[in-house]
C-alpha positions as CSV (number, residue, x, y, z in Angstrom):
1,X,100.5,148.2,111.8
2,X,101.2,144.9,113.9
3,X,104.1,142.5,113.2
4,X,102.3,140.0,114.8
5,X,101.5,139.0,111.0
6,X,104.6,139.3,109.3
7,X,105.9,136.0,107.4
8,X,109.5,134.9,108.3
9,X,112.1,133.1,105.9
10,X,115.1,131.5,107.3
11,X,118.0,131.0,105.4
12,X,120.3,128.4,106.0
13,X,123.5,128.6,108.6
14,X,125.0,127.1,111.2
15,X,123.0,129.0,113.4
16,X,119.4,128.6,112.5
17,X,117.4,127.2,114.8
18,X,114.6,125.0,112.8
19,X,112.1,124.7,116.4
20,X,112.1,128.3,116.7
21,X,110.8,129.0,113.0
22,X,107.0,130.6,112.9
23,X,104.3,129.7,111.3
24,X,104.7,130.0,107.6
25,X,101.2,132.0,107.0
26,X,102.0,135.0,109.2
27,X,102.3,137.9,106.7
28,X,101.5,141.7,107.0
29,X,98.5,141.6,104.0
30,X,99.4,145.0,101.3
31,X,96.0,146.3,102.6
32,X,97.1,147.0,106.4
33,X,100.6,148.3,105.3
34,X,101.0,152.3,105.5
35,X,100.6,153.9,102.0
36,X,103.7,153.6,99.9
37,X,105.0,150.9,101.7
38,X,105.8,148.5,99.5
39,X,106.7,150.5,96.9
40,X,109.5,151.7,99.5
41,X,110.6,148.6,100.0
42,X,110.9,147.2,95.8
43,X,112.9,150.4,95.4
44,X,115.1,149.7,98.5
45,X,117.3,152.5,99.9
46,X,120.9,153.7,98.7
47,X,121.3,155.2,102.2
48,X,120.0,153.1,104.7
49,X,120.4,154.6,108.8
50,X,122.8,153.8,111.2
51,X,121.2,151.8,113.6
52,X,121.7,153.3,117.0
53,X,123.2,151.0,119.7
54,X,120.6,149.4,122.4
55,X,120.2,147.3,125.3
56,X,117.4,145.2,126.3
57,X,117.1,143.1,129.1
58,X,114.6,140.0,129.6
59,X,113.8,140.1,133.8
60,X,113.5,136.1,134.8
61,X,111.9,135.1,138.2
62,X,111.6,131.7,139.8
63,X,107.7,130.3,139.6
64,X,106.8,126.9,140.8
65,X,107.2,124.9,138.0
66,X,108.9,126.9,135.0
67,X,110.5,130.4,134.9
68,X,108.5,133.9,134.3
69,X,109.5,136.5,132.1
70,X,108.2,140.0,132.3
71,X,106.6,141.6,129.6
72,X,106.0,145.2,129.3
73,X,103.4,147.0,126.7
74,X,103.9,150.2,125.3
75,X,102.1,153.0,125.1
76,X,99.7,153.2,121.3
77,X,101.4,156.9,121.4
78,X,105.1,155.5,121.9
79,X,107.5,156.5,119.0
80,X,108.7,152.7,118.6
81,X,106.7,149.6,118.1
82,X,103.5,151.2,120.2
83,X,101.0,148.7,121.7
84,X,103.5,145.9,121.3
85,X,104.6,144.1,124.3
86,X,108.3,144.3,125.0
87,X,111.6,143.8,127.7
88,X,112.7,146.9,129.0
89,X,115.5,148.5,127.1
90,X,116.4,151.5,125.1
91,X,119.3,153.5,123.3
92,X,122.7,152.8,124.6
93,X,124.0,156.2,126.7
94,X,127.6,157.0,126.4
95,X,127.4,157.9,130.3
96,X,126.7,154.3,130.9
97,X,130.3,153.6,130.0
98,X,131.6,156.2,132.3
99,X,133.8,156.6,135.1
100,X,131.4,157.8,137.9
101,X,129.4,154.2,136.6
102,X,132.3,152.2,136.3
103,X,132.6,152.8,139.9
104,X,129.4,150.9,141.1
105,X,130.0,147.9,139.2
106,X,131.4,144.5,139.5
107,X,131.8,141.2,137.8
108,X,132.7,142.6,134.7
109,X,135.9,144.4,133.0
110,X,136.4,146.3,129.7
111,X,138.0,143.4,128.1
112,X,135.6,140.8,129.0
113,X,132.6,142.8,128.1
114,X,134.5,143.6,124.2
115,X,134.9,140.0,123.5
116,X,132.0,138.8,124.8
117,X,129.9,141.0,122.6
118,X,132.8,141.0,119.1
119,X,133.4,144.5,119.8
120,X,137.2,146.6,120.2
121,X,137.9,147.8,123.8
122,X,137.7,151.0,122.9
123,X,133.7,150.8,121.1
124,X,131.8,153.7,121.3
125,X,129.7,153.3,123.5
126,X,132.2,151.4,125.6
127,X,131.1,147.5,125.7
128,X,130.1,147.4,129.7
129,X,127.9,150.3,128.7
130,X,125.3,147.7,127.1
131,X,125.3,146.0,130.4
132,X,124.3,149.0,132.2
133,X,122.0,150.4,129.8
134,X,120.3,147.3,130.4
135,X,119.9,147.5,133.6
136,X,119.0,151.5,133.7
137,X,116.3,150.7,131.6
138,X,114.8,148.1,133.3
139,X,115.4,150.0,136.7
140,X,113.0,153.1,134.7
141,X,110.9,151.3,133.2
142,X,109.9,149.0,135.8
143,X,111.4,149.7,139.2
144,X,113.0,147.0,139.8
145,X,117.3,146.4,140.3
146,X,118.6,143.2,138.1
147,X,120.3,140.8,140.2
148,X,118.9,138.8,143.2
149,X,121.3,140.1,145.2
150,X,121.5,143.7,144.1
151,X,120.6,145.2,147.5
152,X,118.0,148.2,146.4
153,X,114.0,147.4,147.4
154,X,111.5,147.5,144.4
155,X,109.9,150.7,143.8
156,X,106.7,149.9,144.7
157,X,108.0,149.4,148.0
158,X,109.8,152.2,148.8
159,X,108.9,155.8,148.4
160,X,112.5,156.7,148.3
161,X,113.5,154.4,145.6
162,X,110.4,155.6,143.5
163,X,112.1,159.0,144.3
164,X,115.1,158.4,142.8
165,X,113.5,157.0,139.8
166,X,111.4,159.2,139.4
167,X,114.2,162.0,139.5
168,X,116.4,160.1,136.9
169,X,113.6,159.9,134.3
170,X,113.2,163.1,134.4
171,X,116.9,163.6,133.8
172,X,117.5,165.7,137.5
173,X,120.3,163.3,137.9
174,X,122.2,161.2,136.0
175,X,122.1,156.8,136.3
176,X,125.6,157.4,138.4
177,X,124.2,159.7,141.2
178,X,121.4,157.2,140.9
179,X,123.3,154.0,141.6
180,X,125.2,156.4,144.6
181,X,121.7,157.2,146.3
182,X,120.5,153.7,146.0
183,X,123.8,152.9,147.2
184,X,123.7,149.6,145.3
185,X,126.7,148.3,143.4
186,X,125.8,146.5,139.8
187,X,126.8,142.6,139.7
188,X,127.0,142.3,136.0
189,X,128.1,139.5,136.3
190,X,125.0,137.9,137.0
191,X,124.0,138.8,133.6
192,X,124.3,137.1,130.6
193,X,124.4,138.3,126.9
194,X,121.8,136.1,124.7
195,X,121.0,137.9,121.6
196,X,122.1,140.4,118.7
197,X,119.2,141.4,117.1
198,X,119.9,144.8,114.0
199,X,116.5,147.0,112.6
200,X,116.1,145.9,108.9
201,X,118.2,148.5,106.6
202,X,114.2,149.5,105.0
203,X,113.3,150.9,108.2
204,X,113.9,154.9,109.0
205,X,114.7,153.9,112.6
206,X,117.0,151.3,113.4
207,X,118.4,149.6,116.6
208,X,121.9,147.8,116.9
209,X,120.2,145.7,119.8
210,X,122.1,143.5,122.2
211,X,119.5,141.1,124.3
212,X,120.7,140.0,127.7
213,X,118.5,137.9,130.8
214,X,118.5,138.3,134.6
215,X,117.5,136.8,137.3
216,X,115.1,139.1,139.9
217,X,114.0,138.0,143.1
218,X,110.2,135.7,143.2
219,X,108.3,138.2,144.8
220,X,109.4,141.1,142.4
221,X,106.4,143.8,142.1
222,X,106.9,145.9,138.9
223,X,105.9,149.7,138.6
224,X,105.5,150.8,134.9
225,X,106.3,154.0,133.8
226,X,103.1,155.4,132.6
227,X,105.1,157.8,130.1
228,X,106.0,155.0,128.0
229,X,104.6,151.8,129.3
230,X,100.8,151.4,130.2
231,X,101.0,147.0,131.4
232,X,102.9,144.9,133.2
233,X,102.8,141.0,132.6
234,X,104.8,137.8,134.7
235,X,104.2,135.0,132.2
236,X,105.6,131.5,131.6
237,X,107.5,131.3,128.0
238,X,105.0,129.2,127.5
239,X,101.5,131.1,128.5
240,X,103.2,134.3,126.3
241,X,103.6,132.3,123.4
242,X,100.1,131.0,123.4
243,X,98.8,134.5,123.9
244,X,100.8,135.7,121.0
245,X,99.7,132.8,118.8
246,X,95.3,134.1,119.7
247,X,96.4,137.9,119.4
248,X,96.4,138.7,122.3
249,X,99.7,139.3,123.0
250,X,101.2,142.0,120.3
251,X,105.0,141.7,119.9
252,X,107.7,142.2,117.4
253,X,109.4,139.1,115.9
254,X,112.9,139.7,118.1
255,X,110.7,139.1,120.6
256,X,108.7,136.4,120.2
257,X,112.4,134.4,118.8
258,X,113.7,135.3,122.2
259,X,110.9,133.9,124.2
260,X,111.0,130.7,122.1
261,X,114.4,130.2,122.7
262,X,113.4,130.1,126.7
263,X,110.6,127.9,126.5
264,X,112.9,125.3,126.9
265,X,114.6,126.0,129.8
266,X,112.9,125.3,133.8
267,X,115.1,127.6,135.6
268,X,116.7,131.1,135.8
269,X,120.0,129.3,136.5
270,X,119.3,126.9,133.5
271,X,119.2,130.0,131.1
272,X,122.5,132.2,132.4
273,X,124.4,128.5,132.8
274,X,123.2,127.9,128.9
275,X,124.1,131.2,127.2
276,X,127.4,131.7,129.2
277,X,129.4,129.8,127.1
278,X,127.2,130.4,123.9
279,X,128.1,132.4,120.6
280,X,125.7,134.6,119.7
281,X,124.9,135.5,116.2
282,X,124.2,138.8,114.9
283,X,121.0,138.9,113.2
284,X,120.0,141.3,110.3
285,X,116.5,140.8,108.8
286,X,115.6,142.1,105.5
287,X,112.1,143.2,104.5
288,X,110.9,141.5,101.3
289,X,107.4,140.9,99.5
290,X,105.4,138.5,99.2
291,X,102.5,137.5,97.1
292,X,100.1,138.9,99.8
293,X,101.6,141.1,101.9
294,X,105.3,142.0,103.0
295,X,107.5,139.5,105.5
296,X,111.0,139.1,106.9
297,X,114.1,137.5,105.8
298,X,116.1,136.8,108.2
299,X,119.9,135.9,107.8
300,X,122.0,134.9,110.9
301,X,126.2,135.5,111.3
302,X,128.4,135.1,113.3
303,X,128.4,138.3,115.9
């Protein structure tokens, strides 16, 4: 099924956002729901799933009049959202909180990284690990090192970088000996946290997501990984939400929020000047029905 139809209620709260709300009509109709479905979702569940802690990371480049955004579409055979288009991200790795890690960053300590997200110190995984997951992902999944300064060349331009990649997703080293043989240090502090996004309690696999945005340089060249991604997409917030709106652009509601959220913002340094000294909710939809199909409720606290 596609979320691209589901109907989304916002209760009130302080943090609502009233010219980010979707279109009213947008509903998932019974008939293209998977058998049971509904029924699942009247009786509810007495044991929902932990959700399982993951980073995502929106890559922002300088264009000439507005920011990009890259956009990444998974595979129809991946295990999560397939065909959708999505930031890189994935599952939070305790190793990302490690030692060996902790080594190659900067701009960012324990402390900071716990209050900034409304987590204790000692979190498992460690708070800075959501940084770094971030950027591992994006650096698998695309190639490419967050930060304009981080000193590695894409992928696509350098065999040995590809290498290295190529090595780490195939877990022959880990994301620290990674980091050593790129010999790049991590400047998290060039990234900033921008949403807190939790998998509805209904759903058998759920994601405690934290959403974060980079900068990358203009003439950044993505690689996908073809075992999970098939496309690659720069877009304006703009051109990806008109896309979305003509189906033909597939994504999940976090998603499209997130996107609408930057639409109104002209520059990379616009956006991490914006959500540096923002508080970010934590939000927890809730699948309900409808009179025609099944939609989202979505309820935003404080994070």
């Amino acid at each position: 099924t596609t979320t691209a139809g589901l109907v989304y209620i916002w209760r009130d709260s302080a943090h609502a956002l009233p010219d980010s709300m979707p279109d009213p009509d947008q509903i998932i109709p019974f008939d293209r729901l998977p058998p049971g479905f509904a029924e699942s979702i009247d009786a509810g569940t007495s044991s929902p799933a932990v959700p399982k802690p993951a980073a995502t990371v929106v890559l922002m480049r300088e264009a000439t009049a507005d920011i990009e955004i890259l956009l990444l579409r998974r595979s129809r055979s991946a295990g999560f959202v397939p065909g959708a288009f999505v930031f890189p991200g994935g599952r939070v790795d305790d190793a990302d909180g490690g030692e060996d890690v902790l080594g190659r960053i900067q701009g960012l300590d324990l402390e900071r990284a716990a209050a900034r997200l409304g987590i204790a110190p000692d979190s498992r995984p460690s708070p800075t690990a959501y940084w770094v997951t971030a950027v591992r992902e994006a650096f698998e999944e695309t190639g490419l090192i967050t930060g304009p300064d981080a000193g590695a060349p894409p992928a696509s331009k350098s065999p040995r970088v590809e290498a290295i990649r190529d090595a780490l997703m195939t877990d022959a080293i880990g994301w620290a000996e990674a980091l050593t043989r790129l010999d790049v240090s991590l400047d998290l502090a060039a990234m900033e946290y921008i949403a807190h996004w939790i998998t509805p309690e209904a759903e058998p696999r759920r994601y405690d997501t934290r959403f974060f945005a980079a900068e990358v340089g203009a003439d950044s060249d993505p690689v996908v990984d073809p075992r999970e991604m098939v496309e690659a997409l720069w877009l304006t917030p703009g051109d990806a939400l008109d896309r979305q709106a003509d189906g033909r652009l597939p994504m999940v509601f976090p998603t499209v929020h997130t996107i609408r959220g930057l639409s109104r913002f002209r520059s990379c340094g616009d956006v991490l000047h914006h959500f540096r000294s923002s508080s970010i909710p934590a939000i927890l939809p809730k699948l309900v029905r409808t009179p025609t199909g099944i939609g989202l409720e979505v309820d935003e606290t404080p994070g």
